[in-house]
N, C-alpha and C positions, 0 to 999 in steps of 0.2 A: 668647663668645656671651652678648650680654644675655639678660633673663629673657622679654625681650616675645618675642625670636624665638623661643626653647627653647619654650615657650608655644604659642607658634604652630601647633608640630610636634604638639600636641595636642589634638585637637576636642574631645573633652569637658570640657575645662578651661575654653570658654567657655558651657556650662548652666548653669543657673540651678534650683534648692533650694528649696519653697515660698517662691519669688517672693526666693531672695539670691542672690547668686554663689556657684557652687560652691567649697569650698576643703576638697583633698579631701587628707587627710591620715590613709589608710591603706596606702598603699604597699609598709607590712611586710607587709601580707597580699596583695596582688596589685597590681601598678604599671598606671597610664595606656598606652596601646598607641599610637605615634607614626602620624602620616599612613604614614611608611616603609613600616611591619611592617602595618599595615590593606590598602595599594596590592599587597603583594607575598601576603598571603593571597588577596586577592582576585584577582591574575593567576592563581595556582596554580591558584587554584579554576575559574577560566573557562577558564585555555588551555594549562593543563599537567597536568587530571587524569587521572592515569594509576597503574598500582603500578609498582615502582621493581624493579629489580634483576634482573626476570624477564623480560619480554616484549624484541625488539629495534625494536619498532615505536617512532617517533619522538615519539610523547606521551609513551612509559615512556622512553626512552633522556633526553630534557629530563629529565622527573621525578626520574632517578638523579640527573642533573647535580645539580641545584639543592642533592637531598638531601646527596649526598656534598660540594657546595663548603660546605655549614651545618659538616659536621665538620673539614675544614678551618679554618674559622675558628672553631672554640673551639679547638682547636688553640694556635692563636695564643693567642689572647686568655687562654688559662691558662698557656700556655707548657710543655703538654705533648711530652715526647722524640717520642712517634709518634702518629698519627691513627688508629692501629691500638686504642691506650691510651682512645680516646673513645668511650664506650658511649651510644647516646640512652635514655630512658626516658621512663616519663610526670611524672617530673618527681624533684625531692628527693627525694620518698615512695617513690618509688617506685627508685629508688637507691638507697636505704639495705635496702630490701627485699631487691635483690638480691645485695646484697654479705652481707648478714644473715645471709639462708636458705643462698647458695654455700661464702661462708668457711667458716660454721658447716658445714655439713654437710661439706666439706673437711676441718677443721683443728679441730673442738671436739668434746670427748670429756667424760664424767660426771666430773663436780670440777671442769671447767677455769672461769675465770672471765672476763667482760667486763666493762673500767668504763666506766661513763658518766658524764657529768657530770649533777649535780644542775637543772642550768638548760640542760636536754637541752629540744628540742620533744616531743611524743610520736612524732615518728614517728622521730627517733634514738634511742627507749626499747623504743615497744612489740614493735618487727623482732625486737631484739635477746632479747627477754625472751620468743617464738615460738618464735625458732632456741634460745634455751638447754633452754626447755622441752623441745623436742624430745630434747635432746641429753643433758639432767638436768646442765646446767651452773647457771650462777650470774651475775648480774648486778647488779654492785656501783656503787654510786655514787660520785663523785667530788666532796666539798665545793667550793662555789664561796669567796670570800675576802668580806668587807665592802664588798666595790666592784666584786662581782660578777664577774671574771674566776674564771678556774679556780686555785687551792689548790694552787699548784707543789710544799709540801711533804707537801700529801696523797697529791697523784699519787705520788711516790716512793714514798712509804710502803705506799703500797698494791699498786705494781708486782709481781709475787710469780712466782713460776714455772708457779702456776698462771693467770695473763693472755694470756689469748692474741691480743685486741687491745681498742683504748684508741678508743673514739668522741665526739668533743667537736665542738662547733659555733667556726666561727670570728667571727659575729657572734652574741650570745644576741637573740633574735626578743622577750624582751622586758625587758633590760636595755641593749637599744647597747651594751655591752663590747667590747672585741676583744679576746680573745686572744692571745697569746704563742706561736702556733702552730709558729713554726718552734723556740723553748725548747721546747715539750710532745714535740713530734715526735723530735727530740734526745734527749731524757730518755727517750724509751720505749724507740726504736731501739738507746741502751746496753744496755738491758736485751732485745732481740732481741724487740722487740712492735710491728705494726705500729700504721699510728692512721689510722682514717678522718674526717674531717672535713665538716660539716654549714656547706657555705659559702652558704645560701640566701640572706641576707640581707646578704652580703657585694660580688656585684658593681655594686650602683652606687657603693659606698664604700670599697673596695679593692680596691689590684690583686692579682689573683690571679696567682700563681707556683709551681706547684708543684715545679717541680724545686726553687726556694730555698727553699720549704717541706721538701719532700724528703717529704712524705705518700703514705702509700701508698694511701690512695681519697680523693676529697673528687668530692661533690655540689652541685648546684645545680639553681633550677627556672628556665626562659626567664619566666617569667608574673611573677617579682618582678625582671627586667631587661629589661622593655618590649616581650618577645614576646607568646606567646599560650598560654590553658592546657593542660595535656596536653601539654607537651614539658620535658624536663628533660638534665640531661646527668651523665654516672658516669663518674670518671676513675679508672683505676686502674692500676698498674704491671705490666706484662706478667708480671711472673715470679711472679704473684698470679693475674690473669686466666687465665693458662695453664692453672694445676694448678687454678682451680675447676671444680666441675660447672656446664652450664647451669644458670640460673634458670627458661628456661619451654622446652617442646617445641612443635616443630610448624614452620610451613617457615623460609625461610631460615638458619637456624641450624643445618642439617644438610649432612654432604658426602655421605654416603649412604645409605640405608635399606633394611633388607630385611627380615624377620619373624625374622633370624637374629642380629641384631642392628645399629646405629645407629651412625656415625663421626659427629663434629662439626666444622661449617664454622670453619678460623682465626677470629682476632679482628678488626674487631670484631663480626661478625655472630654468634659464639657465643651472645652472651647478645641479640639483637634481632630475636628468633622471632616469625611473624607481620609481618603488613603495620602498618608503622609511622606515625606522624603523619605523611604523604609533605604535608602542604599547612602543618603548623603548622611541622613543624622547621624546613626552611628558614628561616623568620621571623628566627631567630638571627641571621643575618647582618646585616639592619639592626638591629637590635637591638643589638646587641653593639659596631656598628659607633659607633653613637649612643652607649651607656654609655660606650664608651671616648673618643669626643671630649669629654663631657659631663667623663667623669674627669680629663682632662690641659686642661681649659680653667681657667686660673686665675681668670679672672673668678666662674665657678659655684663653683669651689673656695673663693673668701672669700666668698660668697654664703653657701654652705651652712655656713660658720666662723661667720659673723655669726648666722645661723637658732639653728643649735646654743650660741653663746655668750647671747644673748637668753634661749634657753627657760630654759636652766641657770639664770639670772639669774632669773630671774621666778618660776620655781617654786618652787627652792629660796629665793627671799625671802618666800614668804605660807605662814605659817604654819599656813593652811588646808590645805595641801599635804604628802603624803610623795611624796617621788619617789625611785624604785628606780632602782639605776644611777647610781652616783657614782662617777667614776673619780677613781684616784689623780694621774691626767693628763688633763689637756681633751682631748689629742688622742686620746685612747682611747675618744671616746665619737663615737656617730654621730649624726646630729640622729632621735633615736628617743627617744621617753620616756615611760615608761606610770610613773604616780602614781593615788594614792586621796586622796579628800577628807575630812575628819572628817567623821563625823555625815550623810553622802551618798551612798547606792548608784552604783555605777559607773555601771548600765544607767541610772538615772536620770539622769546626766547624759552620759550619751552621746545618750539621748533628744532632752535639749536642746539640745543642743550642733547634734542634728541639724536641729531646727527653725530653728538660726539659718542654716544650708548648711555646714554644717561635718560631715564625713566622719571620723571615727573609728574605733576598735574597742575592744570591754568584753567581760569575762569573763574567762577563763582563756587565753584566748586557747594552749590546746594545750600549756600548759607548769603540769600542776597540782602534781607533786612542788614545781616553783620556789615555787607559790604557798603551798603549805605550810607550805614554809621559813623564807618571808615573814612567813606567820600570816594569811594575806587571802584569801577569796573570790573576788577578782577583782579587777581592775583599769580603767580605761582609760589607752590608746596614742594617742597622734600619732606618726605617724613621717612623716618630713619628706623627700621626692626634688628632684633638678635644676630640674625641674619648678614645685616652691613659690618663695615669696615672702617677702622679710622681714616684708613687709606683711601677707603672713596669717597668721604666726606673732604679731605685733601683732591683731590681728582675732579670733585664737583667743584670745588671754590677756585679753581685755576681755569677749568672748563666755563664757567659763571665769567669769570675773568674778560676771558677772550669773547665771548659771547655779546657780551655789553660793549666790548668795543669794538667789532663788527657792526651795532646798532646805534650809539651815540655816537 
């Protein structure tokens, strides 16, 4: 697939930015939404809205359809054993929420301990550090290494009897690292600890596998792989799901009710109480459908090689520049890169940056222990999708250019 048709698939990539062409490069925060995924919200919305699962009237009987063919195809697309293991949510956040409050309240008791990694988002920190409080547990962190992956011999070392599970991200949201997830997973499982895994930022630049991961939860949100917001997806291993309590009460999640007490509907309806995104989830299906052509097309594959070899090149040459996230391997990194400038506030040049049509993000961007670590207030991010162009990866680094010496 060339770039002009990829392109194509997305209207808002031909707007225009006080009076430039849009070149929109924040993606790690929310991706571009294809013609696909726009045409099939808007069918749901006009000629199949209905709720799902209850009624047998023919608007709600389509409505199921669609919803239940979306889990179906993550299914696939993760390479999960059963469709029963595919939880929807309102997205990451809210997956890790519920694996947080369940397990915990399942399986953590006063002393026990959870690690997280140090270059956790906030919302694989603060669930965690909820459910402990509740429980008078403990939430320990896990050192990242100089190149930003996770600290193989920290992990060990820190594994202890008192662990009772191991939560790390398989892309960091603002280093581009990967992970060694199916090594971490490995390492814990000797030690009888499972690991949930924070893949948000993972499926347009990896393929997911969970079985050859061998993970026993990992999350993701539809809205950073070209769905829509408010849908998310929680995979987890039935003999995990089973034994936790619901996350939330109230209908479909129940088998029967009486003031004498309450049975719970099997998986996966246990934990997706209440009427569900019936018009966003489906969206997955083109979505996912596009991520994965987008993935196995080699053309976009050396596109996005060249993108990510360019920035690495350009950044780390202007000594104007610190840029976080240096892999010990090119191929460990994704085309994501958030740097600070001497002598330059982030927001101020995300400012301009914006004035030229250029799309960015600055701040903490939800990962502040990371930035601690660092010693920085904040940052700015480009993160680069199928979508982009080597040519505004060139367009950004001349705009970056000018930008910085307006400011120093």
């Amino acid at each position: 697939m060339n770039e002009n048709t990829i392109r194509s698939e997305f209207p808002i990539l031909s707007r225009t930015v006080y009076g430039k062409a849009l070149v929109y490069l924040d993606s790690a925060a929310t991706t571009q939404r294809p013609r696909s995924v726009v045409e099939m919200f808007s069918r749901l919305s006009l000629e199949n809205n209905a709720n799902i699962h209850r009624s047998v009237h023919r608007l709600a009987t389509e409505a199921t359809e669609e919803f239940e063919s979306a889990r179906d195809r993550v299914r696939v697309f993760i390479n999960a054993p059963s469709r029963e293991e595919v939880i929807f949510t309102s997205g990451t956040t809210g997956a890790i929420n519920l694996v947080a409050s369940s397990f915990c309240e399942r399986y953590l008791k006063e002393g026990d301990e959870v690690l997280v990694s140090e270059a956790e988002h906030h919302s694989n920190i603060v669930p965690w550090q909820l459910a402990c409080g509740r429980k008078k547990a403990v939430v320990k962190p896990l050192r990242i290494t100089e190149f930003g992956d996770l600290d193989i011999d920290d992990l060990k070392k820190s594994i202890s009897q008192k662990t009772k599970v191991v939560a790390i991200n398989l892309i960091s949201n603002i280093l581009g690292i990967k992970n060694p997830v199916t090594e971490i997973v490995r390492i814990c499982h000797e030690k009888g600890v499972p690991v949930l895994i924070d893949a948000a930022q993972a499926p347009l630049h990896e393929k997911i596998d969970v079985q050859q991961i061998d993970c026993d939860f990992l999350a993701f949100s539809g809205h950073k792989v070209f769905s829509v917001p408010g849908v998310g997806v929680l995979y987890g291993k039935r003999k995990w799901l089973d034994e936790m309590p619901p996350f939330l009460g109230g209908g479909e999640m129940i088998e029967t009710v009486r003031f004498s007490g309450t049975t719970f509907a099997p998986l996966p309806e246990k934990f997706e109480a209440g009427t569900q995104n019936i018009t966003g989830i489906p969206t997955l299906i083109p979505a996912l459908e596009l991520a994965e052509r987008l993935r196995d097309d080699r053309e976009t594959e050396e596109r996005m090689e060249a993108i990510r070899d360019y920035m690495m090149e350009r950044l780390l040459g202007d000594e104007r520049v610190i840029l976080y996230g240096v892999p010990r391997r090119t191929e460990d990194k994704i085309p994501l890169f958030s740097f600070s400038v001497k002598g330059a506030h982030h927001e101020d040049l995300a400012l301009i940056l914006d004035k030229m049509g250029i799309a960015v993000r600055s701040g903490q961007m939800c990962a502040e222990p990371l930035m601690d670590r660092l010693g920085v207030s904040g940052m700015v991010r480009a993160s680069f999708a199928p979508y982009n162009t080597l040519s505004e990866a060139e367009y950004f680094i001349s705009s970056l250019d000018k930008a910085i010496k307006m400011l120093i």
